[in-house]
PDB file of N, CA, C and O in Angstrom:
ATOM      1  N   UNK A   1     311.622  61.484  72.804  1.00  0.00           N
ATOM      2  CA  UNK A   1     312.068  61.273  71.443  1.00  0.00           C
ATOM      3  C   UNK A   1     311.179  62.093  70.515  1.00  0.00           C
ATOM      4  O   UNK A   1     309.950  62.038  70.558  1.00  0.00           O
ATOM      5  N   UNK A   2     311.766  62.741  69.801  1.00  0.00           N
ATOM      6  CA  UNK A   2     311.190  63.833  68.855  1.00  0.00           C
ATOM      7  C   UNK A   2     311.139  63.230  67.609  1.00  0.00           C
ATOM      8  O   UNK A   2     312.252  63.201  67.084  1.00  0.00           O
ATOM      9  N   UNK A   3     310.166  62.689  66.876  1.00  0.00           N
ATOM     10  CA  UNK A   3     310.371  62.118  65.294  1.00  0.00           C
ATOM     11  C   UNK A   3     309.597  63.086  64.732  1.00  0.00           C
ATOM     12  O   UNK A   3     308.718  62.660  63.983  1.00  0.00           O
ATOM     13  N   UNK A   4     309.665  64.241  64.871  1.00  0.00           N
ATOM     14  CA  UNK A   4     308.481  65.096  63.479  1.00  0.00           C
ATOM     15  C   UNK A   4     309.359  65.360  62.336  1.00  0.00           C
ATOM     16  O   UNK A   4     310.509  65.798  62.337  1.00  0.00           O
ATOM     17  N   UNK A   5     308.700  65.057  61.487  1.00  0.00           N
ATOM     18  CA  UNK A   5     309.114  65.764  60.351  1.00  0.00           C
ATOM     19  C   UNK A   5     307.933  66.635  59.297  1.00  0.00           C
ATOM     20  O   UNK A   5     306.723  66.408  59.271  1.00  0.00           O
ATOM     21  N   UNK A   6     308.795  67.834  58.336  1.00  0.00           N
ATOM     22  CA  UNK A   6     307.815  68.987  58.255  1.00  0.00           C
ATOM     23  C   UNK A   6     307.524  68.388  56.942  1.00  0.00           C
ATOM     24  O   UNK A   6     306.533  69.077  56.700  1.00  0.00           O
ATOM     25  N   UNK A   7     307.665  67.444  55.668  1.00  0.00           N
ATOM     26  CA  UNK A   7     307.616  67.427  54.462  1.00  0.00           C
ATOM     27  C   UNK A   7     306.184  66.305  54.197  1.00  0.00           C
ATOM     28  O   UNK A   7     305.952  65.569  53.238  1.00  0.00           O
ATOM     29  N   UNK A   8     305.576  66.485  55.171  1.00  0.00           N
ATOM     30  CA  UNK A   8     304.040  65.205  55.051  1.00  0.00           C
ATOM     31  C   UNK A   8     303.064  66.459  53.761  1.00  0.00           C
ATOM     32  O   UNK A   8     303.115  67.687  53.700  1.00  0.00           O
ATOM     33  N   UNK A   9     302.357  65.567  53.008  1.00  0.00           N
ATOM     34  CA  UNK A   9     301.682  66.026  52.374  1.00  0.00           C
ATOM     35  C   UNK A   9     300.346  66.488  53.205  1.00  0.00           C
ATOM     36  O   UNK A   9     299.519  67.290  52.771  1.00  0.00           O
ATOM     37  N   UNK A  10     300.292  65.868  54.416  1.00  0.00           N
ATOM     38  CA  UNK A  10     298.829  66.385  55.112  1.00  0.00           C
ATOM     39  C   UNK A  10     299.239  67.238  55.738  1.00  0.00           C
ATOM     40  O   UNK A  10     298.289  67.700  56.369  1.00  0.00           O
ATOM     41  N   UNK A  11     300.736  68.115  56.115  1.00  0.00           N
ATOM     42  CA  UNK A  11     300.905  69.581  56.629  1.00  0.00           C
ATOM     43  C   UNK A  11     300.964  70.357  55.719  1.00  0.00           C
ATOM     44  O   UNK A  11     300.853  71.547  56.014  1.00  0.00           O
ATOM     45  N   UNK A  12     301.147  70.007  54.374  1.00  0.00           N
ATOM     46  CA  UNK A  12     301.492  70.450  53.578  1.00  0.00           C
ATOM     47  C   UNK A  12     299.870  71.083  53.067  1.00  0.00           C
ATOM     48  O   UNK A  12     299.645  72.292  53.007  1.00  0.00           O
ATOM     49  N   UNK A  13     299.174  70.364  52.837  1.00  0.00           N
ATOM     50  CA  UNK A  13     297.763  70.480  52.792  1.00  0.00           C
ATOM     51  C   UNK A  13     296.905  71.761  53.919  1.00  0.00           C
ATOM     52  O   UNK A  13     296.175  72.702  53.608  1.00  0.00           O
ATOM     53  N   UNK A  14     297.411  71.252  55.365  1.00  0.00           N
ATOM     54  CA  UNK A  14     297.002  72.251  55.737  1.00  0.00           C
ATOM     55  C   UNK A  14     297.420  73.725  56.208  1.00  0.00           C
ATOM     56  O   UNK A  14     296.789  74.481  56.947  1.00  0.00           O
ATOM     57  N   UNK A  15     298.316  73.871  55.753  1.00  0.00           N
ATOM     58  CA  UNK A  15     299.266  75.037  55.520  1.00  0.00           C
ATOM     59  C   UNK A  15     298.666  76.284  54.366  1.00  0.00           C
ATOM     60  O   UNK A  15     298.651  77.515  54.406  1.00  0.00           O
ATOM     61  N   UNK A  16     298.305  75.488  53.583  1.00  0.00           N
ATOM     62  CA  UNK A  16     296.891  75.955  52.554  1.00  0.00           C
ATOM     63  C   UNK A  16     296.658  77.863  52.963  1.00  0.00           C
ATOM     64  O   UNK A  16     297.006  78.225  54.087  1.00  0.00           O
ATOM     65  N   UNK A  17     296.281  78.543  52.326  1.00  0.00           N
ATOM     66  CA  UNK A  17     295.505  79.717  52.561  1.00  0.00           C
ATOM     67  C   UNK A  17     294.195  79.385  53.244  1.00  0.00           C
ATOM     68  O   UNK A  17     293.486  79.298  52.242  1.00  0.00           O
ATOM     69  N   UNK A  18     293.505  79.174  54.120  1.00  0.00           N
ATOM     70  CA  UNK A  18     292.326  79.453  54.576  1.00  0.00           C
ATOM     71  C   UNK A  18     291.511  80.030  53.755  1.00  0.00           C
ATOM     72  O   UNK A  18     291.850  81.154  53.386  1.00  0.00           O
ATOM     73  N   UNK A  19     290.084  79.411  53.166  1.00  0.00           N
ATOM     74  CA  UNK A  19     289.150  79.465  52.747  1.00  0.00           C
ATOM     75  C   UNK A  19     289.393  79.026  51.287  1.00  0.00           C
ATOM     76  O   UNK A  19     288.938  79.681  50.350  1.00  0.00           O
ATOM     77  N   UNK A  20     290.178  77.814  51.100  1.00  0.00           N
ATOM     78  CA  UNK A  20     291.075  76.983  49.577  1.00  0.00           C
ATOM     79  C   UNK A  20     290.480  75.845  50.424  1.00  0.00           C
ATOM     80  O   UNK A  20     290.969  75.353  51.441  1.00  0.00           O
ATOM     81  N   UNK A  21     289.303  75.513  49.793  1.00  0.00           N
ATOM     82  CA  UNK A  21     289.496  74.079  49.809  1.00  0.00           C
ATOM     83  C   UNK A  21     290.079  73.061  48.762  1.00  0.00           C
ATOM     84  O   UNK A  21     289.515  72.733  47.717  1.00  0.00           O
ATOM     85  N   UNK A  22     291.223  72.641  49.182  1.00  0.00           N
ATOM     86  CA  UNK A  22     292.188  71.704  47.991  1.00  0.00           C
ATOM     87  C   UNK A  22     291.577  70.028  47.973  1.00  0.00           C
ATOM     88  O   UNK A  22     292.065  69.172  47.236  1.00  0.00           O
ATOM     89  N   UNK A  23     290.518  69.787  48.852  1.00  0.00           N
ATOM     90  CA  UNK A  23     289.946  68.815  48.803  1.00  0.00           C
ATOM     91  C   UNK A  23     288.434  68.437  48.280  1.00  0.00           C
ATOM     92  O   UNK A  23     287.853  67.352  48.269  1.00  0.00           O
ATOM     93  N   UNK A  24     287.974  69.879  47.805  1.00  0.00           N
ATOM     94  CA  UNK A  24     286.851  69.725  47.066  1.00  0.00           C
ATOM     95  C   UNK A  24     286.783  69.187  45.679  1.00  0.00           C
ATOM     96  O   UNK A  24     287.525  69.596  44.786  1.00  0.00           O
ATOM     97  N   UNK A  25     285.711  68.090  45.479  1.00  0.00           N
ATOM     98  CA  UNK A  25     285.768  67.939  44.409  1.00  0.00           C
ATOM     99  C   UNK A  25     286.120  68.679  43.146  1.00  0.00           C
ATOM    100  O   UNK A  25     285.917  69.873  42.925  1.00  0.00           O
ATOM    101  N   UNK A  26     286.780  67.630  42.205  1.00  0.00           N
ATOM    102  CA  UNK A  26     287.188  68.506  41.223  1.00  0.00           C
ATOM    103  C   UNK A  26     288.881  68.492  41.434  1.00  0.00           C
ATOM    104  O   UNK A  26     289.604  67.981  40.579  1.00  0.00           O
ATOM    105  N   UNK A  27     289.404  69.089  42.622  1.00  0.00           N
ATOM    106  CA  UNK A  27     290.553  69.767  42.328  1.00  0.00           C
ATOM    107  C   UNK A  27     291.813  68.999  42.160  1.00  0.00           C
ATOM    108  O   UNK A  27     292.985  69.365  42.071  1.00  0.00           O
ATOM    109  N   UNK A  28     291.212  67.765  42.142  1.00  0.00           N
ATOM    110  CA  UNK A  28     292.454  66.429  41.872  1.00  0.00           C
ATOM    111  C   UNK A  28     293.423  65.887  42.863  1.00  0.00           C
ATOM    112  O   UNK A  28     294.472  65.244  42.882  1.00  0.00           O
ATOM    113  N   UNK A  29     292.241  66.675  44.004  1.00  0.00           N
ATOM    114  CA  UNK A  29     293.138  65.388  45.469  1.00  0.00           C
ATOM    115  C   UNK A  29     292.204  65.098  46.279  1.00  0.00           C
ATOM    116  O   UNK A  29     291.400  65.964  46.625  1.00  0.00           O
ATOM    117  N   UNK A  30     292.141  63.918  46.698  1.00  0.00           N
ATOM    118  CA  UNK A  30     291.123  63.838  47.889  1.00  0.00           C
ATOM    119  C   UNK A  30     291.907  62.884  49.133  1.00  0.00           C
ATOM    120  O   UNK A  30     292.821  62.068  49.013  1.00  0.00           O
ATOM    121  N   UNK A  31     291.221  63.302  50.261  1.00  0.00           N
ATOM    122  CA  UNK A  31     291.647  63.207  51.646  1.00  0.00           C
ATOM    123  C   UNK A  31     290.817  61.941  52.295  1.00  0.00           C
ATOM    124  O   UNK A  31     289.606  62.117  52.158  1.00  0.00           O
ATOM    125  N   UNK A  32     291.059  61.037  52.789  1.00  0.00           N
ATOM    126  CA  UNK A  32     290.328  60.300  53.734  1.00  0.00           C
ATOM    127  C   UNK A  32     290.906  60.106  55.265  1.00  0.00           C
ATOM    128  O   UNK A  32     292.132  60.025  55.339  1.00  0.00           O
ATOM    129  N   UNK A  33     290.405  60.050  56.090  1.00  0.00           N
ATOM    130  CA  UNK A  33     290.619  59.556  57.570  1.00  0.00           C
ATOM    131  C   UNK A  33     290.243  58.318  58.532  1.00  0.00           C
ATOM    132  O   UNK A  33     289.091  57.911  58.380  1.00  0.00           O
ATOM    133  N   UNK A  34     290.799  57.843  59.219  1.00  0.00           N
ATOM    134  CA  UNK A  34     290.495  56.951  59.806  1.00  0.00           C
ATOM    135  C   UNK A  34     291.339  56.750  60.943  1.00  0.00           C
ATOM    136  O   UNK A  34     292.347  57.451  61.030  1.00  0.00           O
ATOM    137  N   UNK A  35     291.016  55.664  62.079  1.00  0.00           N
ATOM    138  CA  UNK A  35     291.785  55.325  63.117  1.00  0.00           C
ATOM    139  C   UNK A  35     292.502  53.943  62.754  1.00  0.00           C
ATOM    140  O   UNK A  35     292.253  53.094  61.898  1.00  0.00           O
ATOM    141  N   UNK A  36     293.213  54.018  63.464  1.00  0.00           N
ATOM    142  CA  UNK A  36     293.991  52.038  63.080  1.00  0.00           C
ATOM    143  C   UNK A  36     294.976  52.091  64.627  1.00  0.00           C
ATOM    144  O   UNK A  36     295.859  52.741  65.188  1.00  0.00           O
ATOM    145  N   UNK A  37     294.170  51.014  64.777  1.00  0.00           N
ATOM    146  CA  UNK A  37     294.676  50.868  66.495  1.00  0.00           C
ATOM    147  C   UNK A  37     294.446  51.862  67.438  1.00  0.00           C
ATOM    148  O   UNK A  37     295.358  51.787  68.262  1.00  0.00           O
ATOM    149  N   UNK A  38     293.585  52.861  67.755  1.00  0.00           N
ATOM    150  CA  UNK A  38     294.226  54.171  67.934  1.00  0.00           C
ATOM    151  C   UNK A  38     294.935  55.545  67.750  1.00  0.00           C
ATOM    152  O   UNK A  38     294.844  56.559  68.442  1.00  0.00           O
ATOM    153  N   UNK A  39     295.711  55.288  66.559  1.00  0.00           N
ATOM    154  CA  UNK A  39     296.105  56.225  65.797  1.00  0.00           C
ATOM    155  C   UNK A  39     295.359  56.781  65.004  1.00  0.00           C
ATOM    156  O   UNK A  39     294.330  56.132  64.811  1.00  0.00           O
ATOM    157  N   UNK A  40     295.462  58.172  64.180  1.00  0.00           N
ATOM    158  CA  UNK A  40     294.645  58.547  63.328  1.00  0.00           C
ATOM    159  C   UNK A  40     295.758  57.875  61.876  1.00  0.00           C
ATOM    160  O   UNK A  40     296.923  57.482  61.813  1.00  0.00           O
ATOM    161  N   UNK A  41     294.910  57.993  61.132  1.00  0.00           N
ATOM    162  CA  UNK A  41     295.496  57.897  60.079  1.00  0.00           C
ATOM    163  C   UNK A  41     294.990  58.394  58.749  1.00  0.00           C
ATOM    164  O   UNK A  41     293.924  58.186  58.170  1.00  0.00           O
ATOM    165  N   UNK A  42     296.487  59.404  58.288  1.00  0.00           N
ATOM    166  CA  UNK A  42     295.408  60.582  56.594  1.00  0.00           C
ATOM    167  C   UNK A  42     295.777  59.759  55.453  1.00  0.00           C
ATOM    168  O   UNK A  42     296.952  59.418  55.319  1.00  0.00           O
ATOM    169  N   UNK A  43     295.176  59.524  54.891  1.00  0.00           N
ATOM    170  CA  UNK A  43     295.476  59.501  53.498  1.00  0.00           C
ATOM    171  C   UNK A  43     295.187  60.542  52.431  1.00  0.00           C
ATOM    172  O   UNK A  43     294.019  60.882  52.241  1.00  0.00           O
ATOM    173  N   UNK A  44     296.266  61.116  51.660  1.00  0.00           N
ATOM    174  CA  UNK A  44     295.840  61.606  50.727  1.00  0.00           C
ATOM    175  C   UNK A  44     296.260  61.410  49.557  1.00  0.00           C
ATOM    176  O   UNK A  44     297.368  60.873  49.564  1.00  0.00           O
ATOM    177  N   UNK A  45     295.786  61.648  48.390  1.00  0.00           N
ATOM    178  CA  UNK A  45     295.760  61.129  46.699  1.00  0.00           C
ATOM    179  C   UNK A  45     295.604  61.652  45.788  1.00  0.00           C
ATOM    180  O   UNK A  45     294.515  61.623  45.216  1.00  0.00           O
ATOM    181  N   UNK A  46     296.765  62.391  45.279  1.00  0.00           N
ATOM    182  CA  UNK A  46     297.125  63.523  44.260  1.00  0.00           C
ATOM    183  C   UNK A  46     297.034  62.915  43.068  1.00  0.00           C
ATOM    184  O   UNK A  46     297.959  62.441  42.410  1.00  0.00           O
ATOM    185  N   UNK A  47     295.604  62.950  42.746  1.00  0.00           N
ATOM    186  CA  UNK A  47     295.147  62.394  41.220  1.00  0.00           C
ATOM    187  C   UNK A  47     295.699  62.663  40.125  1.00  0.00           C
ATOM    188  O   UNK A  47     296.015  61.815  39.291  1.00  0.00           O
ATOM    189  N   UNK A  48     295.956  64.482  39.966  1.00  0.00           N
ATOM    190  CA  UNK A  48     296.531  65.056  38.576  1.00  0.00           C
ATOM    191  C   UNK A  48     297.238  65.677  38.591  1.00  0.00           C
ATOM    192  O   UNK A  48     297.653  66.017  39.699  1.00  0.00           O
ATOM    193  N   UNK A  49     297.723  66.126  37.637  1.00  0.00           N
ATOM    194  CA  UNK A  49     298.832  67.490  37.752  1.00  0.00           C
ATOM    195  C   UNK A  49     298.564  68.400  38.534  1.00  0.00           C
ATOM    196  O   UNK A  49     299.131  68.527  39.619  1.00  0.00           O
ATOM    197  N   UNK A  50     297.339  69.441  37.947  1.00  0.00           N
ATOM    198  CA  UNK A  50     296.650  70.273  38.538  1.00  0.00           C
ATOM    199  C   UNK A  50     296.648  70.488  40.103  1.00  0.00           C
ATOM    200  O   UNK A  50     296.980  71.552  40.627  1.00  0.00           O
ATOM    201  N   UNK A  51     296.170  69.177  40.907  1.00  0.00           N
ATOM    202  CA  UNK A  51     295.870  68.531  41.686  1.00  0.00           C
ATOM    203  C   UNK A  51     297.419  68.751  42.634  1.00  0.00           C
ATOM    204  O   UNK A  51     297.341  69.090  43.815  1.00  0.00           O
ATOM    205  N   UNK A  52     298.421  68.579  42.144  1.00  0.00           N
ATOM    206  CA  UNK A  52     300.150  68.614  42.340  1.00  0.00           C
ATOM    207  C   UNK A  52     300.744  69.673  42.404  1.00  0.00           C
ATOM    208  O   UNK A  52     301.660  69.959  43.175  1.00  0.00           O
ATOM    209  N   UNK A  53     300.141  70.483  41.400  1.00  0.00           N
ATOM    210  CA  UNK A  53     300.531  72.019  41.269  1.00  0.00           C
ATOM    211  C   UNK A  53     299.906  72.777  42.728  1.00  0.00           C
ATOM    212  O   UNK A  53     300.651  73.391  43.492  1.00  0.00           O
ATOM    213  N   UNK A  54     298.710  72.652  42.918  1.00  0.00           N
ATOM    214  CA  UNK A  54     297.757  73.018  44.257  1.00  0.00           C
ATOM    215  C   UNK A  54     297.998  72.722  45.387  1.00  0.00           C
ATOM    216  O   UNK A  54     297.677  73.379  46.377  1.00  0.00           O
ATOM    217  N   UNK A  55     299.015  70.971  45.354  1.00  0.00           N
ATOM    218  CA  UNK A  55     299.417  70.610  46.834  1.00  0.00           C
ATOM    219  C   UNK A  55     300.919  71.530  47.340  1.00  0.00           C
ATOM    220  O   UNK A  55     301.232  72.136  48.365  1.00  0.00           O
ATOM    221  N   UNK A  56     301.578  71.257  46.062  1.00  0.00           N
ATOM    222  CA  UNK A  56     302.922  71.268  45.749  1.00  0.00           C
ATOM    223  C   UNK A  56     303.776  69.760  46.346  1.00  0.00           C
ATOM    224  O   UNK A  56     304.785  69.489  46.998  1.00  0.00           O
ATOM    225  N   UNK A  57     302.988  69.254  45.862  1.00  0.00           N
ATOM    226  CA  UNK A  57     303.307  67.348  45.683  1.00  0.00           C
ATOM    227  C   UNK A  57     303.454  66.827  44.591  1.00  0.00           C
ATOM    228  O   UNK A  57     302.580  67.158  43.789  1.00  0.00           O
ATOM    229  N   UNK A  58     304.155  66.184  44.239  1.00  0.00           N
ATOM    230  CA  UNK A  58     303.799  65.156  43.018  1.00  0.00           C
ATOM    231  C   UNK A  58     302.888  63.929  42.657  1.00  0.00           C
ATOM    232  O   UNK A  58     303.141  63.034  43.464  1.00  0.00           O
ATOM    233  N   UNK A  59     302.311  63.695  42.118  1.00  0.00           N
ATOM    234  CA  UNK A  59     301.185  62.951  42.223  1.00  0.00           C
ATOM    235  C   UNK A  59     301.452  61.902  42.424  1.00  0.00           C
ATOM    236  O   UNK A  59     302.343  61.230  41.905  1.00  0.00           O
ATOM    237  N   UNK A  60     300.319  61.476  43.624  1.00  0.00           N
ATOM    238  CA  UNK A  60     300.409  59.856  43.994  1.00  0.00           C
ATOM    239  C   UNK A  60     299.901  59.592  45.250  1.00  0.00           C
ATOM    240  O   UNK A  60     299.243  60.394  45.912  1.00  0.00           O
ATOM    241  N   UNK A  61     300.160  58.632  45.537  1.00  0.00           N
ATOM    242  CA  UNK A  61     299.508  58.393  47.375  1.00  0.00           C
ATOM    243  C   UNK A  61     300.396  58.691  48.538  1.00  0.00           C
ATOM    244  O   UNK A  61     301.519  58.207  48.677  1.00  0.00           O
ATOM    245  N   UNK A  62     299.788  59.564  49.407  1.00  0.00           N
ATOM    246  CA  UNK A  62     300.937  60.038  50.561  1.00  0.00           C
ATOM    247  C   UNK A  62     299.970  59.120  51.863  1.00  0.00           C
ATOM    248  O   UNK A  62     298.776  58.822  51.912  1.00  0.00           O
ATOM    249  N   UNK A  63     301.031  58.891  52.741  1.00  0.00           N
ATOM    250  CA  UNK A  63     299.866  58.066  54.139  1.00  0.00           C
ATOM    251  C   UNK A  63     300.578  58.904  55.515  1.00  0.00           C
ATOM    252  O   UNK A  63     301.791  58.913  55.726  1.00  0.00           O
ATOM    253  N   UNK A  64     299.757  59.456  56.210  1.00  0.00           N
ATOM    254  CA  UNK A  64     300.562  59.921  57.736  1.00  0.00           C
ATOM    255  C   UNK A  64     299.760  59.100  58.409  1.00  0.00           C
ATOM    256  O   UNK A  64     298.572  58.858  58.196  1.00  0.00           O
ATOM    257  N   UNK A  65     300.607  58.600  59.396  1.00  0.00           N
ATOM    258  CA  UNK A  65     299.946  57.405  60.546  1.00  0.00           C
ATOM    259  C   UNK A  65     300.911  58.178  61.818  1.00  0.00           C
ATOM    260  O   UNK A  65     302.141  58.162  61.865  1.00  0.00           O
ATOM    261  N   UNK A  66     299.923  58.887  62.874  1.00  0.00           N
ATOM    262  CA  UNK A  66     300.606  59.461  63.533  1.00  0.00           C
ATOM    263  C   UNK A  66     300.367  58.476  65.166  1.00  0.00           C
ATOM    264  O   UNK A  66     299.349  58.228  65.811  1.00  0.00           O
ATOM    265  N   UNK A  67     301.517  58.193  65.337  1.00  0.00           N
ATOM    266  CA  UNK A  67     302.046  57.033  66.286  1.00  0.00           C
ATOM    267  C   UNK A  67     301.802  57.956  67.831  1.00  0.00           C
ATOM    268  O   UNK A  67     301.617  57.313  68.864  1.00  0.00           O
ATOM    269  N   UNK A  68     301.817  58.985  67.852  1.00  0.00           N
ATOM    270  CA  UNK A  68     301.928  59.357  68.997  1.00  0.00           C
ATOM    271  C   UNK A  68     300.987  58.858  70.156  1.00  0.00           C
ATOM    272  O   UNK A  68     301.542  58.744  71.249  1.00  0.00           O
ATOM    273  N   UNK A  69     299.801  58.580  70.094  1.00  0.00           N
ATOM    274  CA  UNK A  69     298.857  57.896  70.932  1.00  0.00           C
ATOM    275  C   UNK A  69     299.610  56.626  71.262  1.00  0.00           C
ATOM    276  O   UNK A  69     299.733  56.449  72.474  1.00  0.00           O
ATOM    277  N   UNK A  70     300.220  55.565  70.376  1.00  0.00           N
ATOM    278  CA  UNK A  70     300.540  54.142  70.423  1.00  0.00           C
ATOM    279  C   UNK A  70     301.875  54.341  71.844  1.00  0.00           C
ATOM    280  O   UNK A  70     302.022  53.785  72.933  1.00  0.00           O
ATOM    281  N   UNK A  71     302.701  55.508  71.036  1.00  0.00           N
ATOM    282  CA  UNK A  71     303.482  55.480  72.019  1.00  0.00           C
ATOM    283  C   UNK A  71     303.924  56.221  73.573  1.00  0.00           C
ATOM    284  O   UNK A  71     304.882  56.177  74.345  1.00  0.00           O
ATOM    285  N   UNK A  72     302.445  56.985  73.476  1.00  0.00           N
ATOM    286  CA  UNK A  72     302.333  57.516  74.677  1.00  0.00           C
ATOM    287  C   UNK A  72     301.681  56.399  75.790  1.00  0.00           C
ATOM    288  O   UNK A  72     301.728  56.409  77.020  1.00  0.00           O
ATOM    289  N   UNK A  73     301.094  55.494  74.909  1.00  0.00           N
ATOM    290  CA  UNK A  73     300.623  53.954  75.478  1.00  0.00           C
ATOM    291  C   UNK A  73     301.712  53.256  76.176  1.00  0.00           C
ATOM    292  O   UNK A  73     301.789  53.110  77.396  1.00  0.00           O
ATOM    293  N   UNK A  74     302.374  52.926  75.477  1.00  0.00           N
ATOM    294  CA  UNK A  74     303.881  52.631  75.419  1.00  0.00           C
ATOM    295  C   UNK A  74     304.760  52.889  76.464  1.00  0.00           C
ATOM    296  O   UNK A  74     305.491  51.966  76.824  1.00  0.00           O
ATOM    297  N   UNK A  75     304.828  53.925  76.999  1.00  0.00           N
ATOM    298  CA  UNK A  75     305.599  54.802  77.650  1.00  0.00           C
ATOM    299  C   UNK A  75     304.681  54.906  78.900  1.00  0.00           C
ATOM    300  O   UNK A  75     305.233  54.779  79.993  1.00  0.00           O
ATOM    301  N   UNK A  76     303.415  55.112  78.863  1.00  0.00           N
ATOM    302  CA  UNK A  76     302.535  54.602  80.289  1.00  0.00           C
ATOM    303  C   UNK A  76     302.593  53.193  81.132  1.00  0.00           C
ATOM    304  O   UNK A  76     302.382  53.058  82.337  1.00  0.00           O
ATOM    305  N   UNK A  77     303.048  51.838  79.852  1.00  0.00           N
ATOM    306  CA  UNK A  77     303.013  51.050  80.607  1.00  0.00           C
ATOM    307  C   UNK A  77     304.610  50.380  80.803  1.00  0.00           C
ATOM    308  O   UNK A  77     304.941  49.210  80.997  1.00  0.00           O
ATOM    309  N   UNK A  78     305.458  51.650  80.666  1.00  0.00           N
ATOM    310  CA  UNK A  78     306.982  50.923  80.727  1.00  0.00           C
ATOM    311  C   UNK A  78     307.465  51.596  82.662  1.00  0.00           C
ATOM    312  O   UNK A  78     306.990  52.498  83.352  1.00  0.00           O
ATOM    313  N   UNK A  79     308.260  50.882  82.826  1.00  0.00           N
ATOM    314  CA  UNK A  79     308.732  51.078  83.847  1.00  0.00           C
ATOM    315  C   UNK A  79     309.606  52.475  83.960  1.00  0.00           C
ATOM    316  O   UNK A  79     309.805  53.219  82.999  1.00  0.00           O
ATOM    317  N   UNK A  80     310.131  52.721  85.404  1.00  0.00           N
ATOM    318  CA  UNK A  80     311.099  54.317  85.063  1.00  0.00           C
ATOM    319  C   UNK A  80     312.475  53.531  85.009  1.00  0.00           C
ATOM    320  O   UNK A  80     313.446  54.197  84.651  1.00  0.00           O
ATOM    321  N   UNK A  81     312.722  51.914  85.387  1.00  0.00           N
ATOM    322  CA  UNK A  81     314.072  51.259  84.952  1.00  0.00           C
ATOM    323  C   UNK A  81     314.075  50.619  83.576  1.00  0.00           C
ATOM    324  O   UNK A  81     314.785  49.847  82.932  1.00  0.00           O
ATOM    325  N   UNK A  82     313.232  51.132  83.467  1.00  0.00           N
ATOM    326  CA  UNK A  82     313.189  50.671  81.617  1.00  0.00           C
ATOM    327  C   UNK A  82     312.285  49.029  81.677  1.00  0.00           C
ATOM    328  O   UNK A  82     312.034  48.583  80.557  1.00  0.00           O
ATOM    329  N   UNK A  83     311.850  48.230  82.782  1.00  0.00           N
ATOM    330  CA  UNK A  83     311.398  46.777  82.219  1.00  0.00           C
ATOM    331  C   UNK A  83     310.207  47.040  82.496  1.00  0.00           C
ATOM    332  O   UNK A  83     309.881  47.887  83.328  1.00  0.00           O
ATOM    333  N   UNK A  84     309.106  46.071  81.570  1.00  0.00           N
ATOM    334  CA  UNK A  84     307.911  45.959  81.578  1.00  0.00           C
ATOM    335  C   UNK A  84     307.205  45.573  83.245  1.00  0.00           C
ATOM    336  O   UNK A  84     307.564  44.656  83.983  1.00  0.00           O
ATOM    337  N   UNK A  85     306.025  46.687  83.525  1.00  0.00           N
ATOM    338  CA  UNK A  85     305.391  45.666  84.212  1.00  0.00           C
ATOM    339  C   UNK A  85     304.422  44.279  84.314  1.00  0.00           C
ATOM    340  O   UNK A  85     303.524  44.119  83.487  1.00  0.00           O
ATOM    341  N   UNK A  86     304.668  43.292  85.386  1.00  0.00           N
ATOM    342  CA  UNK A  86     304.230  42.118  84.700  1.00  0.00           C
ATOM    343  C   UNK A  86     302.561  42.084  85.009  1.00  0.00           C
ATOM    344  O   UNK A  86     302.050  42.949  85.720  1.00  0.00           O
ATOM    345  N   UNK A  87     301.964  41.259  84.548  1.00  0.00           N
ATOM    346  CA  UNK A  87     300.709  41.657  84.326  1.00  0.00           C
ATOM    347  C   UNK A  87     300.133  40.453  85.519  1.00  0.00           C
ATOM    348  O   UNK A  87     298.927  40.484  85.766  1.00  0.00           O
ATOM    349  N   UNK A  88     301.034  39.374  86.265  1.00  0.00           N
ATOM    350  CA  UNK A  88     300.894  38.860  87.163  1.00  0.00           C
ATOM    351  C   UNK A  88     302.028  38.830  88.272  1.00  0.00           C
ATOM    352  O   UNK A  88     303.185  39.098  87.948  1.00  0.00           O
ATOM    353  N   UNK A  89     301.670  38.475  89.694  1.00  0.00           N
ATOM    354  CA  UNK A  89     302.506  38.409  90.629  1.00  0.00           C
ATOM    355  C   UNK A  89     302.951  36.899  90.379  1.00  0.00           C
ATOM    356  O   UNK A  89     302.116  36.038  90.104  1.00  0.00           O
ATOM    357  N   UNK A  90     304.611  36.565  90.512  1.00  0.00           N
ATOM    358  CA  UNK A  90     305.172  35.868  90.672  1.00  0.00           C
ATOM    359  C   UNK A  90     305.037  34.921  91.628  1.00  0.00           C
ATOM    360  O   UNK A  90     305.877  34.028  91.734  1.00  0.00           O
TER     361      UNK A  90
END
């Protein structure tokens, strides 16, 4: 199952010219990271106009939570007939 899509503000971000940092102070967006469950997860936060004009976002809070770890989990512990294995013998 293919879910990408191209319109995330954090591809959008890094699509950037190389050697633009759009996350340095000042430029009216800032980036944070973290894990949650396993997943990574971006946040980013288009403070100002300026800031909007530079992403080519409109200002506000964007979140990518990229699932792919959860469901490669997922898919390791499913069967090839589709049912769970059980975690005890019957």
């Amino acid at each position: 199952m293919n879910l990408s899509r191209t319109d995330l503000a954090v591809e959008t971000a890094e699509a950037l010219p190389t050697g633009r940092d759009i996350f340095a102070p000042g430029t009216g967006v800032t980036k944070s990271e973290c894990l949650l469950c396993g997943c990574p997860v971006t946040r980013i936060h288009v403070h100002t106009p300026a800031g909007a004009r530079a992403i080519g976002k409109p200002e506000g809070r964007y979140i990518t939570i990229d699932l792919r770890p959860a469901l490669s989990r997922q898919e390791a512990g499913s069967r090839a007939d589709g049912t769970e294995p059980s975690s005890a013998p019957r």
